[in-house]
C-alpha positions in Angstrom: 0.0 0.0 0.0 1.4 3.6 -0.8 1.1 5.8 1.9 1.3 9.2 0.5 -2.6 9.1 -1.2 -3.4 7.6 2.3 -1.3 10.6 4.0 -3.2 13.4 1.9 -6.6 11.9 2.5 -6.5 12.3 5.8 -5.1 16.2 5.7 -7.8 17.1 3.0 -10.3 16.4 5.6 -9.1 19.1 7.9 -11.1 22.3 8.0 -8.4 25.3 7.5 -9.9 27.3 10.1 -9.0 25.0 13.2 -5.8 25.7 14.8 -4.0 24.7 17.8 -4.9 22.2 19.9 -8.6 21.9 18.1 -6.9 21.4 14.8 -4.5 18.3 16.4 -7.8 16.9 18.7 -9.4 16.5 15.0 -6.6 15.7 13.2 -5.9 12.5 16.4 -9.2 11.6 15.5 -9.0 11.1 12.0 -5.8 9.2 12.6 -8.2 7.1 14.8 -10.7 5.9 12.5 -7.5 5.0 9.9 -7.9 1.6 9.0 -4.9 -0.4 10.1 -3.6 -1.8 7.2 -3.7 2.0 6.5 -2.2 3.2 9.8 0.5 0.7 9.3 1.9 2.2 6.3 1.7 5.0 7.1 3.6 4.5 10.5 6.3 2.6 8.0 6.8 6.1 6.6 8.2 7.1 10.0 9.9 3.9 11.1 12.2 4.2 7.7 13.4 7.7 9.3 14.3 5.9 12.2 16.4 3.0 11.0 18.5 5.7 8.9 19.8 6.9 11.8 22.0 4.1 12.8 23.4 3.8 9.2 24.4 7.1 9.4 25.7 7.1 13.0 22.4 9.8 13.7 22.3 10.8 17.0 19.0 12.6 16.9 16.3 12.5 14.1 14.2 16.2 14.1 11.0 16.1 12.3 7.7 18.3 11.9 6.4 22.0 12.5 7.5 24.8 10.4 11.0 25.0 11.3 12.2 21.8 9.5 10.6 23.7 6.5 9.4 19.7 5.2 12.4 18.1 5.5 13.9 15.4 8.3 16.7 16.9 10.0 19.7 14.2 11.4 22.2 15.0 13.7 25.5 13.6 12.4 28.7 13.9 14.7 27.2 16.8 16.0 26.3 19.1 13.4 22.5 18.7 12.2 21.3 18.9 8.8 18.5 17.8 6.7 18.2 15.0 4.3 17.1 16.5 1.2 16.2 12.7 -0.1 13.3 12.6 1.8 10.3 14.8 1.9 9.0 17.8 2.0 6.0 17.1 3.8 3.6 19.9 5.0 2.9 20.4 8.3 -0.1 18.8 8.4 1.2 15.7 6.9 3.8 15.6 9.3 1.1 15.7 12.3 -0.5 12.9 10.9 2.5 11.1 11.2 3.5 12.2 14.5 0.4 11.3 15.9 0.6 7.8 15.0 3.2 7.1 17.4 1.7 7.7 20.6 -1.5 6.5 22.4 -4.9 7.9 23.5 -3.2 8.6 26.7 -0.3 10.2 25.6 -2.3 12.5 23.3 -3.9 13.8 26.5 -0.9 14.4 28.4 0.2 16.5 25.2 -2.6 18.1 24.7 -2.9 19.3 28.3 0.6 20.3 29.1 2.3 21.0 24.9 4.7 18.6 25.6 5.1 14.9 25.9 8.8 12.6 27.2 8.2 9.6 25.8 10.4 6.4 24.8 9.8 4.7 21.6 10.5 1.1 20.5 11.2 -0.5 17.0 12.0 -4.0 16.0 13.0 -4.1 12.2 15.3 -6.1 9.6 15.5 -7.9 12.7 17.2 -5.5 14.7 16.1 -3.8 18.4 16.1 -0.4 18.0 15.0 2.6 20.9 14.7 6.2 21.1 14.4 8.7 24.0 11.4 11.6 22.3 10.5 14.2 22.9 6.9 15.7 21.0 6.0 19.0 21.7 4.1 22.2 19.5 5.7 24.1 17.3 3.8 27.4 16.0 0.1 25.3 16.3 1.5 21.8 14.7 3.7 19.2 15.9 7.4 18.8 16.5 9.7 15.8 17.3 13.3 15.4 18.2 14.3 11.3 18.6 17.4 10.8 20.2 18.9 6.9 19.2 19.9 4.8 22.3 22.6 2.7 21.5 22.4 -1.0 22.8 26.3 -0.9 23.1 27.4 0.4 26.6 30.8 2.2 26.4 33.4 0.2 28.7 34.2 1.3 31.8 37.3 1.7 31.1 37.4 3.7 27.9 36.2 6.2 30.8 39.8 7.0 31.3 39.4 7.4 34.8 41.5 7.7 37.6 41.8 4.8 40.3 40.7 7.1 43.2 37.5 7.8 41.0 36.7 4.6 40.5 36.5 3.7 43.8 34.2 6.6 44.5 31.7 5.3 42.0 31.6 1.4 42.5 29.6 0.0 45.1 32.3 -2.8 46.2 35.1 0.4 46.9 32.1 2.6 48.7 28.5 1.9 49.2 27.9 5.5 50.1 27.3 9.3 48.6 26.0 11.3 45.8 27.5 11.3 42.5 26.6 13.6 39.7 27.1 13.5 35.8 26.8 16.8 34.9 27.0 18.6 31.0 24.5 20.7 28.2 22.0 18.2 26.6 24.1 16.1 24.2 27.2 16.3 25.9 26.9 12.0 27.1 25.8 12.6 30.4 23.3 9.3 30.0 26.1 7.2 28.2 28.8 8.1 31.1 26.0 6.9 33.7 25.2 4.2 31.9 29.0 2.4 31.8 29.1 3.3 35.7 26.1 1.4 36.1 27.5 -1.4 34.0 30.3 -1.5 35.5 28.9 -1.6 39.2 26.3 -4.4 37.9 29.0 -6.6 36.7 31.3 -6.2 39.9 28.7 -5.9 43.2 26.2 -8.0 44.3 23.7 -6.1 45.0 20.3 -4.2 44.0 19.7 -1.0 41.4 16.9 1.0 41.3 16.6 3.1 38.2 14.2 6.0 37.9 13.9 7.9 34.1 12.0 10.5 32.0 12.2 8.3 29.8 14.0 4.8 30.3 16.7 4.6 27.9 19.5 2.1 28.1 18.1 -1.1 29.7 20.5 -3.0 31.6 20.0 -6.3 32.1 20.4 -7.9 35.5 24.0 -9.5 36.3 25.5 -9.4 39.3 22.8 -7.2 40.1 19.1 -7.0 40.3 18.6 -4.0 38.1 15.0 -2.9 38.2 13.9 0.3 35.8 11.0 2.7 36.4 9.9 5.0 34.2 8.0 8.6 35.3 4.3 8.3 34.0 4.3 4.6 33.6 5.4 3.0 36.3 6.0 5.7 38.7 4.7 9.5 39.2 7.6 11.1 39.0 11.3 11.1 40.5 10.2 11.9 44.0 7.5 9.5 44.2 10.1 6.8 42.3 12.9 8.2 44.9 10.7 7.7 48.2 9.5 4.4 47.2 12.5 3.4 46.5 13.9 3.4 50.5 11.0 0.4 50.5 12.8 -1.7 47.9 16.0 -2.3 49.9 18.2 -1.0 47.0 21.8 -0.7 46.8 21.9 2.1 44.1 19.4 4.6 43.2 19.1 6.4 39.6 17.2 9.7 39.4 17.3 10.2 36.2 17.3 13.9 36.7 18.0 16.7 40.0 15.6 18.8 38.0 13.3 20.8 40.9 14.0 21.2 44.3 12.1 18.6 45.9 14.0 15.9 43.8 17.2 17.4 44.8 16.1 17.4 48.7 14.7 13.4 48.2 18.0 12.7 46.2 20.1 14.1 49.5 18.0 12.3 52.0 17.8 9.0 50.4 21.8 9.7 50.6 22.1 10.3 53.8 20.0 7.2 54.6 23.2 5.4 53.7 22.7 4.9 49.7 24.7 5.4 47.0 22.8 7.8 44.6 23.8 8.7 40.7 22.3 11.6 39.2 22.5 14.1 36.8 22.3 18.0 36.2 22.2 20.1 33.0 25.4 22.4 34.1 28.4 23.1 32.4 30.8 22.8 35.6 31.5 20.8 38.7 31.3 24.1 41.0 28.4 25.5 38.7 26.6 22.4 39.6 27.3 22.7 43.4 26.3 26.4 42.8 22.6 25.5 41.0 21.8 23.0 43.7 22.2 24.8 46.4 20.4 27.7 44.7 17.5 25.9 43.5 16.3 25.7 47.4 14.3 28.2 49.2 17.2 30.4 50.5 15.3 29.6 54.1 16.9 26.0 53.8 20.0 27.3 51.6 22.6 26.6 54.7 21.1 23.2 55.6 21.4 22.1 51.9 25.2 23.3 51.9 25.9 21.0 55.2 24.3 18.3 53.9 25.8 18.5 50.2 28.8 18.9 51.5 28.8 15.4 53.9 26.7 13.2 51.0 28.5 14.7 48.2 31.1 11.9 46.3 31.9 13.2 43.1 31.0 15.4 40.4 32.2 15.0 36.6 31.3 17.7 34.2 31.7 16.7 30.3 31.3 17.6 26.6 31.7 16.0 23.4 34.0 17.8 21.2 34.7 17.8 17.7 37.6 15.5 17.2 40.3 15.6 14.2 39.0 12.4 12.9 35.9 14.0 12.4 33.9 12.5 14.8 33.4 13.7 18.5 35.7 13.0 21.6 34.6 13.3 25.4 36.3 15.7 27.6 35.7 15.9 31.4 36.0 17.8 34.4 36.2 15.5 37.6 35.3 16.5 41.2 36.2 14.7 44.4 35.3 15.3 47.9 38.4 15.7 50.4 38.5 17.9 53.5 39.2 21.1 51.6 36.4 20.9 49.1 34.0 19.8 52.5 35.1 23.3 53.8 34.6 25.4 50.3 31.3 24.1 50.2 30.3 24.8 54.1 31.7 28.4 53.9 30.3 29.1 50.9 33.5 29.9 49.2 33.2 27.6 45.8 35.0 29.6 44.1 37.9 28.0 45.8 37.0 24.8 44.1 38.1 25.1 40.4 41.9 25.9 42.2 41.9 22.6 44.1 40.4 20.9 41.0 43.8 22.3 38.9 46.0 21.2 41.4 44.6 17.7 42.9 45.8 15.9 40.1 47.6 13.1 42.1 44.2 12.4 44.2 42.0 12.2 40.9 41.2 15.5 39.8 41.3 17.7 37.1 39.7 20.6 35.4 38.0 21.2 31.8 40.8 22.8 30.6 43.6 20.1 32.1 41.6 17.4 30.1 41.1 19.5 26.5 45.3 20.0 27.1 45.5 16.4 27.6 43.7 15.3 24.3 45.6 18.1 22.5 48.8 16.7 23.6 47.1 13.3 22.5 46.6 14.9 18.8 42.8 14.1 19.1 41.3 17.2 19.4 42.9 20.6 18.0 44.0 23.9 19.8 41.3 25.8 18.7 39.1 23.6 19.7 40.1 23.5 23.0 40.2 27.2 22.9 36.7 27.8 21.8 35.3 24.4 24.2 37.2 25.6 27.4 34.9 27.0 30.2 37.9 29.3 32.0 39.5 30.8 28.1 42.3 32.2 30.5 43.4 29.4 31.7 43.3 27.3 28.6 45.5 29.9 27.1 48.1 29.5 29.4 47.7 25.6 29.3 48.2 25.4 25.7 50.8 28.2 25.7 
């Protein structure tokens, strides 16, 4: 069956005075009454987008609303263009499509709130494939961005990291404290937590609870019982997930995401219960994420937070992915590790302290942004100018590379 007559019978039946919600309500309900042989094909229009990406090495798939101007957009080593082989749809044909990859339920939650986290599963030519969405409006018509999760977990090892890190963030070394994976979206955060995970499923016995918006990567149970819970499926939403989770004797805890104070407070407590807790923040540094969770509580409780931060607090690594000379993209990190001196930066509120101990605790596992873009210039991975125009302190990179 050809799917584009199908595709333009349905958007010929929608009146071109609706708009907004109204005009998606009808257009859901026209994809409703689609036959399913119909549906189907039409749904195969979409799917083909999605097995491109891993031919291409696509991170991220963008589709719909006026901005893609009809095209599908891939993100390929980090820059996104779109494929002018395919398309252009309007952007009514484009909702159409949209709206046949969610359900009645989802369609509600979108309607009622404009955007909608969802994950998305495809079996084709054989292959497992999985996507993080997200679906949201765009000028009165649907957009989508469809990140690919990658069945491969990066080793452990290709982490790089230093031995005094690794025992902060495996459960058979320390079964206690908060650490944090911190970066922009796109910058790995999820593929750094999920080799640390990995690596702490294949070497503890023990139990991991995993709480997402969406699930992405889904670990399979080794060593460990590895259970996954996903906000508005199984589970309300990280605090509910985090609270609950103190009733399923767990050895790890996930929160997919410090994103509101109450999660962060939950997150704290659960550590201070005598957990070890892995999170994540979207911050571009180790001290700017100390900063944004201290300030994201009521300045009431600002102290308290700082105490108990400072006590629960493990380690903190901060990463990008950076264009690489082979053309592809290379990970650079900042890493964070509690001692004695960092305790009292934090305490005194004098974080601005921390980026100097980070510089110079090199033998104990530390090192700045900048340290690490030298290292993989030195390497020949990564050029000067790159380092130049990724570093977070430009001053200090200068004088590195000088």
């Amino acid at each position: 069956m050809q799917p584009l007559p199908v595709l333009d019978k349905i958007v010929s039946q929608v009146p071109r005075n609706l708009s907004g919600v109204e005009r998606q309500r009808l257009i859901a309900d026209l994809v409703n009454q689609t036959p399913p042989q119909e549906a189907d094909a039409l749904r195969g229009v979409i799917h083909g987008f999605l097995t491109v990406m891993a031919a291409r090495n696509a991170s991220d798939v963008d589709m719909g609303g006026e901005g893609t101007q009809g095209r599908v957009w891939y993100r390929i080593y980090g820059d996104k263009k779109p494929d002018e082989a395919t398309g252009p749809f309007s952007a009514d044909q484009m909702d159409v499509l949209l709206h046949l990859l969610i359900m009645e339920s989802q369609r509600k939650y979108l309607f009622e709130h404009r955007n909608l986290d969802f994950s998305y599963h495809l079996d084709a030519d054989g292959q497992d494939y999985r996507y993080r969405a997200d679906l949201y409006f765009d000028l009165d018509h649907l957009a989508l961005n469809m990140r690919f999760i990658t069945n491969k977990i990066r080793p452990f090892k290709g982490l790089e990291l230093h031995p005094e890190v690794v025992k902060a963030v495996t459960l058979i070394y320390d079964s206690q404290g908060l650490t944090l994976v911190t970066g922009i979206t796109g910058s790995g955060k999820s593929a750094t937590l999920d080799s640390i995970i990995d690596a702490n499923n294949q070497t503890a016995d023990g139990h991991i609870v995993i709480i997402a918006s969406p699930v992405e990567t889904i670990h399979p149970s080794k060593r460990c019982i590895v259970r996954h819970r996903e906000i508005g499926r199984d589970v309300g939403s990280f605090k509910e997930g985090a609270i609950q989770a103190l009733r399923q004797d767990p050895d790890i805890v996930v929160i997919g995401e410090m994103r509101d104070p109450e999660t962060i407070m939950t997150g704290l407590e659960i550590t201070d219960s005598g957990h070890k807790v892995f999170s994540t923040l979207h911050t571009g540094s180790a001290v700017e994420s100390i900063d944004r969770i201290i300030g994201e509580c009521p300045p009431i409780e600002q102290n308290r937070v700082r105490e108990r931060l400072a006590d629960t607090l493990k380690c903190v690594f901060s990463q990008k992915l950076v264009a690489s000379l082979d053309g592809k993209r290379a990970l650079v990190k900042e890493v964070l590790l509690m001692n004695s001196s960092v305790r009292a930066a934090i305490k005194n509120n004098n974080t601005s302290e921390i980026y100097q101990m980070m510089h110079e605790g090199s033998a104990g596992g530390m090192n700045t942004m900048e340290q690490d873009l030298k290292r993989l210039v030195v390497a020949r991975r990564i050029s000067p100018d790159t380092a130049q125009s990724e570093a977070n302190n430009k001053r200090r990179m200068e004088e590195l590379l000088r």
